[in-house]
C-alpha positions, 0 to 999 in steps of 0.5 A: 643271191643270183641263180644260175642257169644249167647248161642243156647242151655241150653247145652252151659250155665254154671251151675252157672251164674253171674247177667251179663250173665243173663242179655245177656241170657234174655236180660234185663238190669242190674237193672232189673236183680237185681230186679228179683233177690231181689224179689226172681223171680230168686233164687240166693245167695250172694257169697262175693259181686256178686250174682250167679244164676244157670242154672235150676233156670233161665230156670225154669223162662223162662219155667214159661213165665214171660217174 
């Protein structure tokens, strides 16, 4: 199994992110992110069957300290 670097700095995250990194940058599970996501908490959009969120949204919801 590979291991994973954190990210250290906003500067590092891409500008378009998968459900799956958002859960390794909040850390939180997969159903939760999905929950934030459907609840509009996280902006994001639908392209094919994933969603994607970008970098300014989930550091403007870390900025709001929701979690």
């Amino acid at each position: 199994m590979t291991r994973v670097r954190p990210y250290t700095n906003w500067d590092d995250v891409p500008v378009i992110i998968d459900l799956a990194m958002l859960c390794r940058l909040l850390g939180i599970s997969m159903p939760t992110a999905q929950k934030l996501v459907n609840a509009g908490d996280i902006p994001a959009k639908k392209v094919g069957n994933a969603w994607r969120v970008t970098k300014d949204a989930v550091k403007r919801y870390v900025e709001a300290e929701r979690i």
